[in-house]
N, C-alpha and C positions, 0 to 999 in steps of 0.2 A: 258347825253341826256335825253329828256321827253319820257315818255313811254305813249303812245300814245291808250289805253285800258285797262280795267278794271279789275282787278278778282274775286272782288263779290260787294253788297252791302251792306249796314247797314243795323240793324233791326229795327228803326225808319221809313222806309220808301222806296217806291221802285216807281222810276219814271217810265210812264208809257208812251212810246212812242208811238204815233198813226199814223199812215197815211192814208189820206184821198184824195178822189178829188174833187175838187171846181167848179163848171162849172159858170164860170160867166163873167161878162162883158153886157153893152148893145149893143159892140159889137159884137157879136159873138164869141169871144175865149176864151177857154177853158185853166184852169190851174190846175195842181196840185199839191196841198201844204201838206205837211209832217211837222204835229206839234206834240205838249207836252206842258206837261203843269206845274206850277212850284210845286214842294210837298219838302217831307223829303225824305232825303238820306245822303250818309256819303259822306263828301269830303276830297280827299288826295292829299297829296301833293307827288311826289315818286322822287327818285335820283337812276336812273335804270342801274345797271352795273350788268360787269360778272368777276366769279372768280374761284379758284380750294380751294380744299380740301386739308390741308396744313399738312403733318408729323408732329409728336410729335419731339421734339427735339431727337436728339440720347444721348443717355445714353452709355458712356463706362467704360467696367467693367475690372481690371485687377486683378491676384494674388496681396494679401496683403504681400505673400514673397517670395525669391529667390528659385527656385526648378525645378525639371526636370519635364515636362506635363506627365500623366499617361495616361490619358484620353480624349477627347473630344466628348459628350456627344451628340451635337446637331448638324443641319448643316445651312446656311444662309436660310432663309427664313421660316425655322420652327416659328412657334407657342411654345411660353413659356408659363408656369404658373409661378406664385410669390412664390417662395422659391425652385426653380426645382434647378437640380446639372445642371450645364453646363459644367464644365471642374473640371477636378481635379489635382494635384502634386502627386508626387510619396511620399508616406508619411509612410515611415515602423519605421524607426527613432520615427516621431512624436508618431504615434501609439506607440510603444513600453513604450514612455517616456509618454503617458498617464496611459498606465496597470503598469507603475514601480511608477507612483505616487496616484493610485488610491489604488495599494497595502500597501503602505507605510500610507496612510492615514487611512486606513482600520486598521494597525499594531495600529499605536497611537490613536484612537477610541477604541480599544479593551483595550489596556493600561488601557485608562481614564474609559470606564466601570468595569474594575477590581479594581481601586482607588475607584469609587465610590461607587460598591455595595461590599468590603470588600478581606479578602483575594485569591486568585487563591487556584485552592484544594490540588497544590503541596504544601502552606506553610501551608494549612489547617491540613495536615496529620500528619505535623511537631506538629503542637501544636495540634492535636489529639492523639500524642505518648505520649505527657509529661502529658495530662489527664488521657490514659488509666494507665501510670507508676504509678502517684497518687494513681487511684484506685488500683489496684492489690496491692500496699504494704498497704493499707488501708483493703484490702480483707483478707490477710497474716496476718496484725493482728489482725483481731477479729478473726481466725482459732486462733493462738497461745491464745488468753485471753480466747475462749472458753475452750481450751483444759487444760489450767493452772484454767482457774474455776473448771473443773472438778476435776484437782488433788486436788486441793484446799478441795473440797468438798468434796473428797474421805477421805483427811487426817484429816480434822473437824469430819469426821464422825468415825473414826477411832480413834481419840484422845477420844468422847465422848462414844466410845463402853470402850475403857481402864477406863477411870473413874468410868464407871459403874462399871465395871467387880471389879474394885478394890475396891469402896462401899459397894458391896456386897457380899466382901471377909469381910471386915470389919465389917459388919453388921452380917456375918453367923460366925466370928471368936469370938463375943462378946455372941452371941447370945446362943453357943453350946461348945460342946465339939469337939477336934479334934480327932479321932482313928485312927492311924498309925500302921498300916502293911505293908508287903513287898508290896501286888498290888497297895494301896497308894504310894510306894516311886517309885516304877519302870511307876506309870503313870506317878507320876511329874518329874523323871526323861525323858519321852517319852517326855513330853511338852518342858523338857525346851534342848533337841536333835532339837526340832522342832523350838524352839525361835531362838536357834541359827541358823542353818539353813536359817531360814527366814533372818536375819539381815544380815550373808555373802551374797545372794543373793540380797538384798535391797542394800547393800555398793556398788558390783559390779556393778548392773544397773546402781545406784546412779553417778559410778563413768563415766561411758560408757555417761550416760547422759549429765553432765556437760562437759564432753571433748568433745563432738559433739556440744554441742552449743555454748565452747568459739571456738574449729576452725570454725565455723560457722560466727563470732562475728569479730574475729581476720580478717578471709580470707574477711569481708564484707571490714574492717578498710583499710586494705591493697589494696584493689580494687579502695577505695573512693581515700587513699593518694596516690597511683601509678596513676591511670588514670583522675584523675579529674584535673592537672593541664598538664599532656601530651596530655590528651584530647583537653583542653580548647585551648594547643598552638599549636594542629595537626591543630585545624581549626582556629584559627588565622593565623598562615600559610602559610592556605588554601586562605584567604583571600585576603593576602598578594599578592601571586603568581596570583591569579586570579587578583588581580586590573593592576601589574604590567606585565602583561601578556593582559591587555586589551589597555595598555597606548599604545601601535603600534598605536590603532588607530588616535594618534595624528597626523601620518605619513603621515595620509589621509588628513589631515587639511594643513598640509605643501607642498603636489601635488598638491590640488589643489589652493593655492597660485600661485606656478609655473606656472602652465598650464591657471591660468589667465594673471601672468603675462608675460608669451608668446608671445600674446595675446595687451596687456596694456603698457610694457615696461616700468614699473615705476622705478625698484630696477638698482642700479648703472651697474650690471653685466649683462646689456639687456641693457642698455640705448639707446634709441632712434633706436633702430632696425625696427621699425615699422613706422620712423617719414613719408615715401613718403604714407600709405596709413589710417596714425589717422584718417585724416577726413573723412573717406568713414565708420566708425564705427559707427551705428550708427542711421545714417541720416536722417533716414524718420519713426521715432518713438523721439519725443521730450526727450528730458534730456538722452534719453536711455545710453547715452557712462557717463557722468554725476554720473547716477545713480550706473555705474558698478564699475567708478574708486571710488569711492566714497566707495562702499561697501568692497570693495576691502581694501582699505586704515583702516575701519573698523577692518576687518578679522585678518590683518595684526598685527596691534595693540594688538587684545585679544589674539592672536596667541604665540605672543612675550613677552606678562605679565604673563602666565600661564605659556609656555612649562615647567619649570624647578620644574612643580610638578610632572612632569610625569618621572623623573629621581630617578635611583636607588640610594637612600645615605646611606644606612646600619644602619637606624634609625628604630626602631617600627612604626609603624601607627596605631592609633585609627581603632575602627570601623567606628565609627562620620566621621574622618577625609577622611578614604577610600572613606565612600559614597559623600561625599562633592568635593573632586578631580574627582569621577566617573561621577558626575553631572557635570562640568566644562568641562569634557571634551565629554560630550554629548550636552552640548550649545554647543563647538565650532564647531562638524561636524554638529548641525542645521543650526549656522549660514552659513559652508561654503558650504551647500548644498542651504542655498537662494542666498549667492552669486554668486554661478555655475549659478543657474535660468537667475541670473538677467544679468549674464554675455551672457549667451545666446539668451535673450531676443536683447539685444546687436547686435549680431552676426544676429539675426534674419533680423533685421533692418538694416542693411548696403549695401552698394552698390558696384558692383562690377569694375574694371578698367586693367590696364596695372597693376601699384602695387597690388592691392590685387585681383587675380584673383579666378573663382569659383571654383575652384580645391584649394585654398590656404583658401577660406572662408570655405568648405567642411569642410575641414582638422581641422580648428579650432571647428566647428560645434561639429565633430565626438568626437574631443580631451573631451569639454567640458559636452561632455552626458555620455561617459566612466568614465569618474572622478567623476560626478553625482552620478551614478547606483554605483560604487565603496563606494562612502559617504553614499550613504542609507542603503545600507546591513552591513558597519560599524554602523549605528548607529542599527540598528535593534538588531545586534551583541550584542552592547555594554548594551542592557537593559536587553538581556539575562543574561550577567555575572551581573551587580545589581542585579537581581534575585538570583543568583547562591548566591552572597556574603549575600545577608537579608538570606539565608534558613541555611547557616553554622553558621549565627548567633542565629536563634531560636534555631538549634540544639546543640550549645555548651550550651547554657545554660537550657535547658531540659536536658540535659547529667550528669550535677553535681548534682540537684533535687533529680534525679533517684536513684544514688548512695548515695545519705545521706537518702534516705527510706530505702533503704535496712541495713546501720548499725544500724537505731535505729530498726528497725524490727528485727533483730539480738540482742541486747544487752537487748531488750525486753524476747526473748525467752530465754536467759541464765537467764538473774535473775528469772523468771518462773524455769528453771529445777533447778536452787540453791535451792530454797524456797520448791521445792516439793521433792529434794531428804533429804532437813534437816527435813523436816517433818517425811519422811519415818523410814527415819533411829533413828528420837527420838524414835519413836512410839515400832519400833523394839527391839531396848535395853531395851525399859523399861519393854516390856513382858519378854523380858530375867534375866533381871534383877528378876522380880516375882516370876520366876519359879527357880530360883537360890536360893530365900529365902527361897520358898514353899519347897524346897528340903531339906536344913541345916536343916530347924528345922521338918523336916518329920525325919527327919535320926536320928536328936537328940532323937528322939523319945517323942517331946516333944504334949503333949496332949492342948487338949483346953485352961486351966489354966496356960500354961508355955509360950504360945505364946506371943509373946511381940506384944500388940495390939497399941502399939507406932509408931513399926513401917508399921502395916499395916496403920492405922490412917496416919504417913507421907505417905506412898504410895497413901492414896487418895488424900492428901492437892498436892503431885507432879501431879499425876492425873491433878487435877483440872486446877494448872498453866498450865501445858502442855495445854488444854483446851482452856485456856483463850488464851495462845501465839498463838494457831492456828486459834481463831475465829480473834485475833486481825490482825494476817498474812491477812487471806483471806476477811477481810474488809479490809486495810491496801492496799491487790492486787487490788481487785474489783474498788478502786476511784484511782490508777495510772495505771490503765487500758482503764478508763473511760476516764483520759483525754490526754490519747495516743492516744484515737478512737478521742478523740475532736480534737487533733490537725491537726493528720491524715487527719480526715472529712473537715478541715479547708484551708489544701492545696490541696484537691480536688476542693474545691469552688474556690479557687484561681484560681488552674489551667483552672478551666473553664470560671474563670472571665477574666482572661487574654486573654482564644478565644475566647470567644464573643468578648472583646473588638478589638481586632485585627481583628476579622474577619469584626465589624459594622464600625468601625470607621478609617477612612485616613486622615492624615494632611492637613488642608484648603490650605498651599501652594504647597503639592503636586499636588492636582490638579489644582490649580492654573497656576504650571508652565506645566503639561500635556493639560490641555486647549489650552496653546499659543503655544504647540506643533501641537495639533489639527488644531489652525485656519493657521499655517505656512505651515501644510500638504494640508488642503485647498486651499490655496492660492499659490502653487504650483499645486496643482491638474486644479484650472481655468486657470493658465497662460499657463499647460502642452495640456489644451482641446482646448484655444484659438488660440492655435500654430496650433494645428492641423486641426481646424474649417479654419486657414488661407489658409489652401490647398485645399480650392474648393472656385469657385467662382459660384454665385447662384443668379436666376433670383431677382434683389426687387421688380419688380414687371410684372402683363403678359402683353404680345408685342411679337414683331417679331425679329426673329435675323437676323438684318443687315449686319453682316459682321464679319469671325472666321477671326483672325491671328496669329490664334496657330497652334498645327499639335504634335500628339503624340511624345516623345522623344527627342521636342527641350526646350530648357534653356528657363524659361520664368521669369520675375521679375516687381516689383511693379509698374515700371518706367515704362513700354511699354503697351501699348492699344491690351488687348485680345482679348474680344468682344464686338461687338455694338448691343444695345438694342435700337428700337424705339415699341412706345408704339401702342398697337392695338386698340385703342381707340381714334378715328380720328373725333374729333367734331370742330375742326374749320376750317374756310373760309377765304383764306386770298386774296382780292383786292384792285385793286388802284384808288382811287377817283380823279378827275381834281379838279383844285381848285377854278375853278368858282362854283364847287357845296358842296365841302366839306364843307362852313360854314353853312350848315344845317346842315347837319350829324351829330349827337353825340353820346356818349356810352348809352346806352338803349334804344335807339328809336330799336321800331319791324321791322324784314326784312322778305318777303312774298320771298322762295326759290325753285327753281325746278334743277334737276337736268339731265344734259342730257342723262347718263345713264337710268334712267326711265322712268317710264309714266311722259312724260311734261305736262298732266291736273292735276295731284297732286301737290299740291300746298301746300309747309311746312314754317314753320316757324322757325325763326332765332332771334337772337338779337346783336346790334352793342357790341363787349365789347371791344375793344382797336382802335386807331389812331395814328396813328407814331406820334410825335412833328415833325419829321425832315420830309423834301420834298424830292421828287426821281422824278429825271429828265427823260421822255422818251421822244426820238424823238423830242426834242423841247415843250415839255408839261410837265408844275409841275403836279404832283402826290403826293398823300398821302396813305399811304399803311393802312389800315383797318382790322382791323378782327369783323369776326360774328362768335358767337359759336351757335352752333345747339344742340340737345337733341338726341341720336343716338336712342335711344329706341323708336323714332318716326316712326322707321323703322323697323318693324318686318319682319324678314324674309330675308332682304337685307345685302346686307355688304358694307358699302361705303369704298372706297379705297381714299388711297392719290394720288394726280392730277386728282382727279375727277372736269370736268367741273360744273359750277352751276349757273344761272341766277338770280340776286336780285333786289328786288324793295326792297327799305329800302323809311319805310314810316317815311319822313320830317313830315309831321304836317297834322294832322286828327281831321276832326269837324263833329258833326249831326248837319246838318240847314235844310233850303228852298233855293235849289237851280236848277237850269238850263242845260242841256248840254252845255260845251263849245262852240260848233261847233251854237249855236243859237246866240251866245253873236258876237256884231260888234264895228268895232270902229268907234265914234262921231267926235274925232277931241278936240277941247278944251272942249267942251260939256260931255265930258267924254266915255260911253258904251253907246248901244243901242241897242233893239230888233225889231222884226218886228213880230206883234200880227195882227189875224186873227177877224174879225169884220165883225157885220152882218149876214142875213141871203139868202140862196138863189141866186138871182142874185143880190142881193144888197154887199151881202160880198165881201170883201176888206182886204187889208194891211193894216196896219199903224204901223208910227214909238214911241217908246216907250223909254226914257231914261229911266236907270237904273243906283242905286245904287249897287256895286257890295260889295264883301266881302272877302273871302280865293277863291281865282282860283287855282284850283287844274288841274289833267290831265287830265279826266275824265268833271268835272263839276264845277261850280261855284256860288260861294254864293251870293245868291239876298236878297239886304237886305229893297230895296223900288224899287220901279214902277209898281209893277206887282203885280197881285193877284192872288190867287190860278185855278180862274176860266178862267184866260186871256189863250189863246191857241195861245203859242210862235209858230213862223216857223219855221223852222227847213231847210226845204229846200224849192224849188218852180222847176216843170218841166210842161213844154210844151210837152202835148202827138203829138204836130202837125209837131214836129221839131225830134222827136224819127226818 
């Protein structure tokens, strides 16, 4: 229909309607004409309908998995925000199996940081033993080379006091005469009571000395060949028993096989137990049954090419070989702790029926997170005993080290008391020997002249040797002392060169294959958190809740419609146009809107943005259904609701010209339009008829495009005040 009034004008121009009275005629009668006259103003063309306020499409939301409701959060017609909880699953399972995979990832994290910044402080200590063992026999012997310097030194000094002594017997026996009496014979008799004396004592020490440092030497020997290869194969062993005391946990790798294949029904001894509900595994996660048989068939495989390392044959094992088997069998409970996951992911995704009912999907649920938790604390287990097996291996061979320090520090200190009791004991006789002489010929009574100065002369040439053997001993000591301290000093730097290297540096494919541990803990840890993110269902975005069909404590699943979301954000207009008017209409033309909720003098605005293709019959009338969206913010303060009435002019086609009131414009007949203009003045004014060009006829007014001039004063109307 035409709408038959205006709601504003343009800003070009604003027509100016005037009404006046005419009094004329020469006869007597009086008129009254109601004119205007032509200007600018805007002209429209409008297609004036009415419509509501149209709901957001409903949105429904359901659980992404099968579960018992915990919760339900909201009630129909509340107000959401975008990311609110609305319902939740009962999720203690999931929970748990995030904190056992968050744990587990946390476990091989700490792993890979102890690869890469060096070794843990329990195997630090290990090669802190075999450092401090180094030094301490390094310590032990510079005590013993100190203390054999000294004797050294004592018996150098001691050989060069004899030589003297005996020079200067040679020198006073040339020099003089000897007088012998009795207090001369009973002094050198007193000396050489004394000489002897002294040399029993120097054998005995001498003797007490060397027998403490070969059982010293001996019980060092005996220590090194007793324990150094009992040792070496106590923890060999050790090794042993520990690997093969760790292979159980293959046992973990073959359940869960089972308990997938349960589950799967691949192996002849299960076949097809499961065929009425295969295809409900699955279902509404793509490849997921796919991905599990698959993984599975995998498992299976490395399962079956390994086990038979893990069997006792009464052979030795390497250390190499241990750690190589201990590794293979730490891939296989990695791997079959991803394939638990991915079986579960499985189980996740499936649907329920007559055949596999949610008491029977429970069941396999529960089986498959048990078998999990069981695989992780095996594997956590099994890096323990690798640990266990690297710390018996530093320690055997710190252990044999130790024990060859201590014999050459032993065989050290004998040849030291050798060297210092033969010293002692020359030194002794030969005073003995002196005073043995100084006596024969005291007694002989022989005087200065009778002394055979032969053989004091050899006493000093024996002298002298003596002298020389002992300076040559204690240089001789001093440089195989020196580089017992060098070697000594040598396997300390070893031994330290060994911890630092052990402690800075770890095998690039250790951590390599710790890495791939890392990102498998990972990627259990997101599928363990995405599982459980599945147990809430959560606003996407804010609206109103249309409608709960859940209820605490019932079964709900992926398949069934939760709840219904429509959106609070209500900007469109949906009407239905006739179709004699709809070929004006198109998407972006402006629509002038009121709303009858409101004040009806406000006047908003709208724009066309959709038109059905397809026609909708009412009552015998094509229609075409329309939307106008509007701008809600236009509205401060208000809330428009869905089925809100609303009034539209949608403006067809709009011009600023020079144009007329409709209600002036008449029709000519073939001649075309016509006006009727005011002329004259006084009692001479008059009517007259005026053809006109027209232009855009709008509802409102019409476009003049000749006849008329700005000054011409159209009618508008004509009354007789005599007929009122």
């Amino acid at each position: 229909m035409k709408k038959r009034y205006i709601f504003g004008l343009g800003t070009l121009g604003v027509v100016l309607i005037g009404g006046f009275i005419v009094f004329g005629g020469n006869k007597g009668n009086t008129l009254e004409y109601e004119t205007t006259t032509m200007s600018g103003t805007t002209v429209r063309t409008l297609v004036s309908v009415v419509g509501s306020v149209k709901a957001e499409k409903e949105t429904t939301l359901a659980f992404a998995k099968n579960g018992t409701v915990q919760s339900v959060q909201i009630k129909e017609g509340a107000r959401v925000s975008s990311g609110q909880i609305l319902a939740e699953l009962k999720k203690d399972d999931l929970t748990a199996d995030v904190d056992r995979t968050r744990a587990a990832l946390a476990i091989e994290k700490s792993t890979l940081a102890k690869l890469r910044s060096g070794l843990p402080s329990s195997d630090r200590a290990v090669l802190d033993v075999s450092v401090r063992n180094a030094e301490v026999a390094l310590s032990a012997l510079r005590q013993t080379v100190n203390a054999t310097k000294s004797r050294l030194e004592k018996e150098l000094e001691e050989s060069r006091l004899a030589y003297d002594n005996a020079q200067q017997l040679y020198t006073a026996s040339k020099a003089s005469t000897l007088n012998v009496n009795n207090a001369d014979i009973r002094s050198i008799q007193a000396a050489l009571s004394s000489s002897k004396a002294s040399l029993a004592a120097i054998l005995t020490t001498n003797e007490q000395s060397i027998r403490s440092a070969e059982i010293a030497y001996e019980n060092a020997k005996k220590e090194l060949a007793a324990n150094s290869p009992i040792s070496n194969k106590n923890l060999a062993d050790a090794q042993e028993r520990s690997f093969y005391d760790a292979s159980k946990y293959m046992d973990e790798v073959d359940k869960s096989l089972r308990a997938i294949n349960e589950i799967l029904t691949i192996e002849d001894y299960n076949k097809d137990t499961n065929a009425a509900f295969k295809n409900l595994l699955g279902v509404t996660k793509t490849n997921a049954y796919n991905d599990a048989y698959s993984s599975y068939l995998s498992l299976r495989q490395n399962f079956q090419a390994n086990r038979s390392l893990f069997l006792i044959t009464g052979g030795v094992l390497s250390y190499e070989e241990i750690l190589r088997r201990i590794d293979t069998e730490r891939s296989l409970l990695d791997q079959s702790y991803t394939t638990l996951t991915v079986a579960y992911t499985m189980l996740e995704n499936s649907v329920t029926s007559v055949d596999l009912t949610q008491t029977k999907l429970n069941a396999f649920r529960d089986s498959i997170l048990l078998q999990r938790s069981t695989v992780s604390s095996s594997i956590s287990a099994l890096s323990t005993v690798r640990q266990n097996i690297e710390n018996l291996e530093l320690q055997k061979n710190s252990s044999v080290t130790t024990l060859e320090n201590r014999v050459n520090a032993a065989a050290i200190a004998l040849e030291a008391a050798k060297a210092q009791a033969s010293a002692a004991e020359t030194n002794a006789r030969s005073s003995v020997t002196a005073a043995e002489e100084n006596l024969a010929k005291a007694t002989a009574g022989l005087g200065a002249k009778d002394i055979d100065l032969q053989r004091l002369e050899n006493a000093v040439q024996e002298a002298q040797k003596r002298l020389a053997s002992a300076e040559a001993r204690y240089t001789e000591q001093i440089a195989s002392s020196a580089k017992s301290i060098s070697d000594l000093e040598a396997q300390v730097r070893s031994a330290e060169a060994q911890k630092s290297a052990q402690i800075s540096l770890a095998r690039p494919e250790d951590i390599q294959i710790q890495e791939s541990r890392v990102r498998q803990a990972e990627i259990a840890l997101r599928s363990a958190e995405d599982n459980l993110d599945d147990a809430y269902i959560r606003a996407p975005k804010p609206g109103i809740i249309a409608k709960v069909a859940i209820a605490e404590g019932e079964i709900a699943s992926p398949s069934g419609s939760a709840i219904a979301l429509i959106s609070e954000d209500f900007s469109t207009i949906e009407t239905n146009i006739a179709e004699n008017e709809i070929a004006s209409v198109s998407p972006g033309q402006t629509v002038m809107l009121t709303f009858d909720a409101f004040d009806s003098e406000t006047i908003y605005t709208g724009r066309v943005t959709f038109i059905d293709p397809a026609q909708t019959a009412l009552d015998g009338v094509i229609y075409y259904r329309t939307e106008i969206t509007f701008d809600p913010l236009e509205f401060p303060g208000k809330t428009v609701r869905p089925g809100f009435s609303a009034n539209l002019d949608i403006i067809t086609e709009e011009k600023e010209t020079t144009a007329i009131p409709v209600q002036a414009l008449k029709d000519a007949g073939e001649k075309g339009k016509k006006v009727e203009v005011l002329v004259g003045e006084g009692k001479e004014k008059k009517t007259e008829e005026r053809f006109v060009t027209t232009g855009l006829v709008g509802d409102e007014y019409v476009e003049i495009l000749s006849g008329l001039t700005p000054s011409d004063k159209v009618v508008l109307s004509t009354t007789d005040p005599t007929k009122k």
